[in-house]
Kinemage of the C-alpha trace (Angstrom):
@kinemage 1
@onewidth
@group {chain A} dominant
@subgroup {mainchain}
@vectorlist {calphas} color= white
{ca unk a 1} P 10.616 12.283 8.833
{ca unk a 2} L 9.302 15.874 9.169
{ca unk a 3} L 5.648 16.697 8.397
{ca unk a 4} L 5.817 20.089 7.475
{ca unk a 5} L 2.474 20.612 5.571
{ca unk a 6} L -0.646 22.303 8.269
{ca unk a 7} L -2.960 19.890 9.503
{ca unk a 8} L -5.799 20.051 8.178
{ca unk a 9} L -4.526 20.761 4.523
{ca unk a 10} L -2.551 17.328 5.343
{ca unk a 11} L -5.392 15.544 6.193
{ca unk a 12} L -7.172 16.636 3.192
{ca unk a 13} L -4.723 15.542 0.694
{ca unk a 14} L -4.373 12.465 2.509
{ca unk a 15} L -8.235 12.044 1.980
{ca unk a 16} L -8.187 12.768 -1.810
{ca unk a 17} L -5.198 10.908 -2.469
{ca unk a 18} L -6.285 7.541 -0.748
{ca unk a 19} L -9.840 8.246 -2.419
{ca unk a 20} L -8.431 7.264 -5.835
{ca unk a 21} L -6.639 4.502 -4.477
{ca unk a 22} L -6.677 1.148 -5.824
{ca unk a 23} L -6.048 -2.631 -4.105
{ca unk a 24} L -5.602 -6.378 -5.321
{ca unk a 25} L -7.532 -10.066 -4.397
{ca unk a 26} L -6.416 -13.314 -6.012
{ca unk a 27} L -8.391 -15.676 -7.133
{ca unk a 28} L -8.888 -17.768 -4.320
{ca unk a 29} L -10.554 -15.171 -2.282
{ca unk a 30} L -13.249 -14.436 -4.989
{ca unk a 31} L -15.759 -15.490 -2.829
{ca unk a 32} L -15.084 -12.528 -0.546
{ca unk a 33} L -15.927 -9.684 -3.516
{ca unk a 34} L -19.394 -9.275 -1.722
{ca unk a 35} L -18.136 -8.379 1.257
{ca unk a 36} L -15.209 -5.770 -0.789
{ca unk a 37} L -18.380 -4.474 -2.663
{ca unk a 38} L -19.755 -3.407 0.061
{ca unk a 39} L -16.824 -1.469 1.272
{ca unk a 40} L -14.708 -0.056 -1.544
{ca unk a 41} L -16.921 1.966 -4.037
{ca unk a 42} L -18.317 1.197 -7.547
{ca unk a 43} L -15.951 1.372 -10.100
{ca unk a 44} L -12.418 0.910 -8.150
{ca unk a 45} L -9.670 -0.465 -9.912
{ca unk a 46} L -9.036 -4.224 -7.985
{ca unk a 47} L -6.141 -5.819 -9.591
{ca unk a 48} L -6.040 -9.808 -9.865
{ca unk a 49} L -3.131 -11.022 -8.479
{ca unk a 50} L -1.561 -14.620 -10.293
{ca unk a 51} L -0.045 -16.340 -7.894
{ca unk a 52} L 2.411 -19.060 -8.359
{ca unk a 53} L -0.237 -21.752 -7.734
{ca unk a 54} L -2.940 -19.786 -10.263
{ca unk a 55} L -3.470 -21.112 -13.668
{ca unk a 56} L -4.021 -17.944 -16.318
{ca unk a 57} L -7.713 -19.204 -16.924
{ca unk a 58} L -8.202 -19.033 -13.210
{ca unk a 59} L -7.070 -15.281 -12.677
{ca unk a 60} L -9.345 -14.591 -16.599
{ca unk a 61} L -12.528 -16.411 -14.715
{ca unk a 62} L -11.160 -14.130 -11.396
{ca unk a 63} L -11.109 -11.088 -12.898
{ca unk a 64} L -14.507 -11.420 -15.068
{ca unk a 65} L -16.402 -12.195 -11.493
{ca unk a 66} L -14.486 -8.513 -9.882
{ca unk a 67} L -15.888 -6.668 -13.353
{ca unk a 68} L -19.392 -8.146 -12.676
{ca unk a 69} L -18.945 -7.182 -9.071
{ca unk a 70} L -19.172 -3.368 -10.613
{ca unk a 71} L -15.288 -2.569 -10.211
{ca unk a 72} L -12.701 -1.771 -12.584
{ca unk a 73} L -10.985 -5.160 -12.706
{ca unk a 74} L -7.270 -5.034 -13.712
{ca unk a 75} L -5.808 -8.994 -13.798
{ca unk a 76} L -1.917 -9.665 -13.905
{ca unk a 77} L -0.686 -11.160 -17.072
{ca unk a 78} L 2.832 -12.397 -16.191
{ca unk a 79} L 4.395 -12.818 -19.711
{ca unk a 80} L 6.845 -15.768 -18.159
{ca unk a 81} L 4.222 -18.042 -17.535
{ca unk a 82} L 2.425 -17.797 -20.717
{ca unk a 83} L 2.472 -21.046 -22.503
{ca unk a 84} L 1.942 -19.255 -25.941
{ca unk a 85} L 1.036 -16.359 -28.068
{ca unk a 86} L -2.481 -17.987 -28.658
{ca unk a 87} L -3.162 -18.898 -25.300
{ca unk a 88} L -2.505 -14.598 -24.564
{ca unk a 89} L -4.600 -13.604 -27.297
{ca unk a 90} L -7.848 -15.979 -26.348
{ca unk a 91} L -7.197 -14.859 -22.742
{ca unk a 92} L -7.548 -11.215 -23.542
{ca unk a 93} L -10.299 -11.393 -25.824
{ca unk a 94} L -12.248 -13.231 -22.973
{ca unk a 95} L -11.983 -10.484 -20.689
{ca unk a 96} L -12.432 -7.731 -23.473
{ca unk a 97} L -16.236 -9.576 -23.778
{ca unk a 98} L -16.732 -9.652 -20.378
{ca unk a 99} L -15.903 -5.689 -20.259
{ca unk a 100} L -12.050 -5.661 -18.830
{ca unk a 101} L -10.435 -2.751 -20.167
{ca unk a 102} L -7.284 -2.504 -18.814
{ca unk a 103} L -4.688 -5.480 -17.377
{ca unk a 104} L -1.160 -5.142 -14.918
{ca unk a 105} L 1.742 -6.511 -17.482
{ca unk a 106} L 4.704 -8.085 -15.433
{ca unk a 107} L 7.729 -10.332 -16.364
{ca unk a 108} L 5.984 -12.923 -13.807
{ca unk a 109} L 8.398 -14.231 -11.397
{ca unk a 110} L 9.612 -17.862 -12.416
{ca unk a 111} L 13.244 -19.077 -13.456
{ca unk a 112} L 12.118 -20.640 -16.784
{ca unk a 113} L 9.227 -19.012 -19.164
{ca unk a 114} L 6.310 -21.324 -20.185
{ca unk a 115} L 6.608 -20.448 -23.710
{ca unk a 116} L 8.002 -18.032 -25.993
{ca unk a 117} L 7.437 -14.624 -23.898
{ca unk a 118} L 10.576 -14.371 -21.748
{ca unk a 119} L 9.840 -11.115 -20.800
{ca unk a 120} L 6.926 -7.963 -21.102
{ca unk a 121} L 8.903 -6.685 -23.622
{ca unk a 122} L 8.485 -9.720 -25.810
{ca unk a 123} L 4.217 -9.084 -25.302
{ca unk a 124} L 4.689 -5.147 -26.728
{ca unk a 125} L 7.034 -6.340 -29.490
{ca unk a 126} L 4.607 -8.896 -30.584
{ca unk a 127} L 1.282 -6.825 -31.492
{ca unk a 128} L -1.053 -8.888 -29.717
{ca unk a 129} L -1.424 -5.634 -27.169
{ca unk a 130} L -2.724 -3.775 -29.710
{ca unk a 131} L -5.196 -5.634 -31.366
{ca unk a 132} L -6.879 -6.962 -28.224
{ca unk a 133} L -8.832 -4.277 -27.427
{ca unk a 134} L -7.540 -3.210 -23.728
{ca unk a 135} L -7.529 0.503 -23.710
{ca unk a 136} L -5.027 0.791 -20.609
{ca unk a 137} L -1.874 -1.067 -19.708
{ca unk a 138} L 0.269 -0.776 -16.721
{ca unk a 139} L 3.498 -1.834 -16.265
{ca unk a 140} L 6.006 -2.216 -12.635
{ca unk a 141} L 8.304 0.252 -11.487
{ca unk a 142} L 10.879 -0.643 -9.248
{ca unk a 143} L 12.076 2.367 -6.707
{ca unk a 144} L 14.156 0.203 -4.397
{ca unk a 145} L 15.452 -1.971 -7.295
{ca unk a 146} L 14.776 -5.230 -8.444
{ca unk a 147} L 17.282 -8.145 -7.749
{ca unk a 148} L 17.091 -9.924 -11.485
{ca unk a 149} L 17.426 -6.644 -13.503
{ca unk a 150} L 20.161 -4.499 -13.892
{ca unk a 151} L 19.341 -0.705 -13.505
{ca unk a 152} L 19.754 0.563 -16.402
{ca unk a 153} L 18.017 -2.411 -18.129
{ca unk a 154} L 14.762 -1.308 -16.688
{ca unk a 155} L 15.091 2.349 -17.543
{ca unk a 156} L 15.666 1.352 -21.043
{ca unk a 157} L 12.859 -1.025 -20.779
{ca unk a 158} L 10.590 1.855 -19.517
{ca unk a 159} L 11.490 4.313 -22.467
{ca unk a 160} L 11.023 1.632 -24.861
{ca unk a 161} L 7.293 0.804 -23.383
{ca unk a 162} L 6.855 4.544 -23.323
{ca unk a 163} L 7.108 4.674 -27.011
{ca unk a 164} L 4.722 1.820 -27.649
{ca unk a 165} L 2.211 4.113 -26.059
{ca unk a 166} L 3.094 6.457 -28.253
{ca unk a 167} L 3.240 4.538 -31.068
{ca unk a 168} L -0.283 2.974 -30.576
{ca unk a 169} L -2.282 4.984 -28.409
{ca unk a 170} L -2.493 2.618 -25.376
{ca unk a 171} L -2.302 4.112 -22.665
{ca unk a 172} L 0.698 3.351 -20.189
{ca unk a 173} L 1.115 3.590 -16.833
{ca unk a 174} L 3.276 2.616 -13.994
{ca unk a 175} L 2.353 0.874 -11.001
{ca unk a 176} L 5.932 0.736 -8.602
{ca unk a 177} L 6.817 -2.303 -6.765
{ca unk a 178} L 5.322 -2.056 -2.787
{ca unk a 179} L 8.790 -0.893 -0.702
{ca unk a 180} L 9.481 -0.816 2.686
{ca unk a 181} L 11.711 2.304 2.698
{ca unk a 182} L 9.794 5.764 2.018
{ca unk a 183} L 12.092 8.205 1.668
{ca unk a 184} L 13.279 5.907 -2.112
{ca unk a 185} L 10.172 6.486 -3.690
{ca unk a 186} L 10.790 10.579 -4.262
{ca unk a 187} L 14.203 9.193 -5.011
{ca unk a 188} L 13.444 7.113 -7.870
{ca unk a 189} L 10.218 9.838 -9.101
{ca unk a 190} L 13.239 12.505 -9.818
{ca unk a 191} L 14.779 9.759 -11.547
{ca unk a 192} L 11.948 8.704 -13.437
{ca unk a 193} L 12.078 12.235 -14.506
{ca unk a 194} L 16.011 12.282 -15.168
{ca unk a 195} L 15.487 9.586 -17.538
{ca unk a 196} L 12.955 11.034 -19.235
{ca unk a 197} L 10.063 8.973 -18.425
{ca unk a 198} L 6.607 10.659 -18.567
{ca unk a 199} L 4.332 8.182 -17.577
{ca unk a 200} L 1.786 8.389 -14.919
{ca unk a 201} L 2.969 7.182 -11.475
{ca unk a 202} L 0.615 4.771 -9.417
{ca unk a 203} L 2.533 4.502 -6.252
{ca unk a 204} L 2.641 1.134 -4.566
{ca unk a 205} L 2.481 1.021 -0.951
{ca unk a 206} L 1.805 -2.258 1.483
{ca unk a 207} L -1.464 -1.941 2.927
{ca unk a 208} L -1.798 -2.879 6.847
{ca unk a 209} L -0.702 -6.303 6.611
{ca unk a 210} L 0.454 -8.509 9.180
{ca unk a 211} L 4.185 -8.607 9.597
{ca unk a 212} L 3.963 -12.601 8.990
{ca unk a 213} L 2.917 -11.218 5.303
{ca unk a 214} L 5.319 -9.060 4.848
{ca unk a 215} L 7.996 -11.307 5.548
{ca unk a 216} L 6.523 -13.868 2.886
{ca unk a 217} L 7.036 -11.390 0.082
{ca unk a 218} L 10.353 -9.635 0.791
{ca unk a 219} L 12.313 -12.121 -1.678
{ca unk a 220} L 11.950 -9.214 -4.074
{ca unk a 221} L 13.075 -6.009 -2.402
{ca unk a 222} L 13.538 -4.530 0.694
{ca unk a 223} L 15.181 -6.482 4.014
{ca unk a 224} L 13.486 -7.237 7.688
{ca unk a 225} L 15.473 -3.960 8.950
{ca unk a 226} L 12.953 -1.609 6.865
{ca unk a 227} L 9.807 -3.286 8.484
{ca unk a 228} L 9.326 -0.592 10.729
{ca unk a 229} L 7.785 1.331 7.811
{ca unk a 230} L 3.814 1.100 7.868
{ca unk a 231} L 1.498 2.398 5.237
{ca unk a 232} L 0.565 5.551 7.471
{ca unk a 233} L 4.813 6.498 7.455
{ca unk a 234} L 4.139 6.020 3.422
{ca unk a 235} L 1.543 8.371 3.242
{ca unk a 236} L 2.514 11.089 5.399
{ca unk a 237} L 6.373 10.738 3.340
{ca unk a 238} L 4.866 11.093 -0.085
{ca unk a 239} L 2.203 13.873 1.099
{ca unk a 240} L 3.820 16.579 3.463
{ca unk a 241} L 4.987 18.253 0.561
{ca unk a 242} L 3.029 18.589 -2.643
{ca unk a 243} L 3.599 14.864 -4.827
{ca unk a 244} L 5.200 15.680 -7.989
{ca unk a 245} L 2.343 15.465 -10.905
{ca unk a 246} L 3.007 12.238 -11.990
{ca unk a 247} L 2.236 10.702 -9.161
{ca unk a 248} L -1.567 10.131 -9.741
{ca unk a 249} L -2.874 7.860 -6.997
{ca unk a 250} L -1.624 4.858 -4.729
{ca unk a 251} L -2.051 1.209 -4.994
{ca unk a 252} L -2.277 -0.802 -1.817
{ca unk a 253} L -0.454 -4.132 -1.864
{ca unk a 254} L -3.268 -6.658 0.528
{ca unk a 255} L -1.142 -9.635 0.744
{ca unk a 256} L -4.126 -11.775 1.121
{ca unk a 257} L -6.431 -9.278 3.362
{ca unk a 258} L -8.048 -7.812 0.837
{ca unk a 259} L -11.170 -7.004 2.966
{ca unk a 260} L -8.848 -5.630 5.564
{ca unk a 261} L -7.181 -3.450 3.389
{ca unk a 262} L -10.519 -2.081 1.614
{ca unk a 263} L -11.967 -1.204 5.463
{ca unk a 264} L -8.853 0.551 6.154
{ca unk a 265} L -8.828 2.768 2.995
{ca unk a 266} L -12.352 3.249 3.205
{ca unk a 267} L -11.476 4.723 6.736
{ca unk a 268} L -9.011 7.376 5.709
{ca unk a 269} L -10.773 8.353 2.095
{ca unk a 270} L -13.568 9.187 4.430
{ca unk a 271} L -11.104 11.246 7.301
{ca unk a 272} L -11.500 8.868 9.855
{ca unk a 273} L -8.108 9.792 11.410
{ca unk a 274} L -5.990 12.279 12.825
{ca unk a 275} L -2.788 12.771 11.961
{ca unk a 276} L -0.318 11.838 14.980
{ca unk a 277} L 2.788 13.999 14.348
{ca unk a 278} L 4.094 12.625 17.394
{ca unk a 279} L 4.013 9.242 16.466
{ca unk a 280} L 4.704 10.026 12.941
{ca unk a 281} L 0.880 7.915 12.061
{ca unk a 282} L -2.810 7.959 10.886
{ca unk a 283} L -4.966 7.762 14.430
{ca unk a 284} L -7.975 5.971 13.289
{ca unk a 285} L -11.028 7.507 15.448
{ca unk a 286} L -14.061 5.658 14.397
């Protein structure tokens, strides 16, 4: 990869960019959110992760104790493991009363659906979304692919959540699956523009994890080939030429380091780096 942009102007997008960044925790490591509060600022958007070993109620209670914590908390609802429509609706009004505005809706990854939503689509078709309350919804994007979903599929399934926006006044976004291969991501945005999809872009990158966690959550996308690719190569990819507009701001993927990841971000919102051409990286310098 060639960084083309001049340094400094680099840097400063970098800065900006990163600045309106968001991250994830799960539920187990709630008892770190005083340490994240006192790195990542008031008001960032943390996303609750549900992990396979997560009850719903347990990413709800999660998510209520990251709103108190003064950010914008943003809790996975995976519509496969959703035991009912009921269960959905009393979890949403619980975190509409404890001031959650806006939720991350996946398929959730299990074989067999708890219940009756087999998929996010089944949520938007059944007008629980829009009587909840939550002003903002996003939903995945999937630049390198995903492995249970045909292509076309999901940019049908995008168009059709597109309209519900429309429709009701939600509003959409997408947050794309972490990859391992930058160059794919301005791939996929000109396709996400080919197929007519206008929704804003929250680009998901991993954020310095160990390899070790990587490796864990590669079952998705991406192969051990592409691990060369750090979150610095991300950055500097998306940013050496100007990001198309609907590209709005990055998510960083913590797998687990959550505190790690907020540090780091911190570091480069606040141009604690240099940009290594050399070596094609961020050089932290304080």
């Amino acid at each position: 990869m060639t960084v083309t942009a001049p340094e400094p102007e680099l840097k400063a997008r970098i800065m900006d960019f990163v600045g309106r960044a968001s991250t994830e925790i799960t539920p187990s490591h709630v008892a770190r959110l005083p340490e994240l509060a006192a790195v990542l600022r008031a008001g960032t958007a943390v996303y609750v992760d549900h992990p396979s070993k997560a009850t719903l109620g347990q990413v709800v209670r999660a998510s209520l104790a990251v709103q108190r914590s003064g950010f914008r908390a943003t809790p996975h609802i995976a519509a496969r493991r959703i035991a009912n429509a009921q269960t959905l609706r009393l979890a949403l009004a619980e975190l509409r009363a404890g001031g959650v505005e806006q939720i991350l809706l996946v398929a959730g990854d299990v074989e067999h659906p708890a219940g009756e939503f087999t998929s996010t689509l089944d949520i938007f078709e059944s007008g629980i979304l829009e009587r909840s309350g939550i002003m903002r919804v996003g939903v995945a994007g999937h630049p390198e692919g995903n492995k249970s979903v045909g292509l076309m599929l999901l940019w049908d399934a995008l168009r059709i959540k597109q309209q519900f926006a429309e429709r009701t006044g939600i509003s959409l976004y997408i947050v794309s699956q972490f990859g391992l291969n930058a160059a794919a991501m301005a791939a996929w945005q000109r396709d996400v523009t080919q197929h007519g999809v206008r929704l804003p872009i929250h680009v998901g990158i991993a954020g310095p994890a160990p390899l070790s966690a990587l490796i864990r959550n590669l079952s998705a996308i991406g192969s051990v080939a592409d691990l060369a690719t750090t979150p610095d190569q991300h950055l500097l990819a998306l940013l050496s030429a100007p990001p198309a507009a609907q590209i709005v701001a990055p998510h960083f993927f913590a797998f687990g380091g959550s505190v790690e990841t907020a540090r780091w971000m911190r570091k480069i919102a606040g141009g604690e780096f240099e940009v290594d051409r050399g070596a094609v990286r961020l050089r932290i310098t304080a």
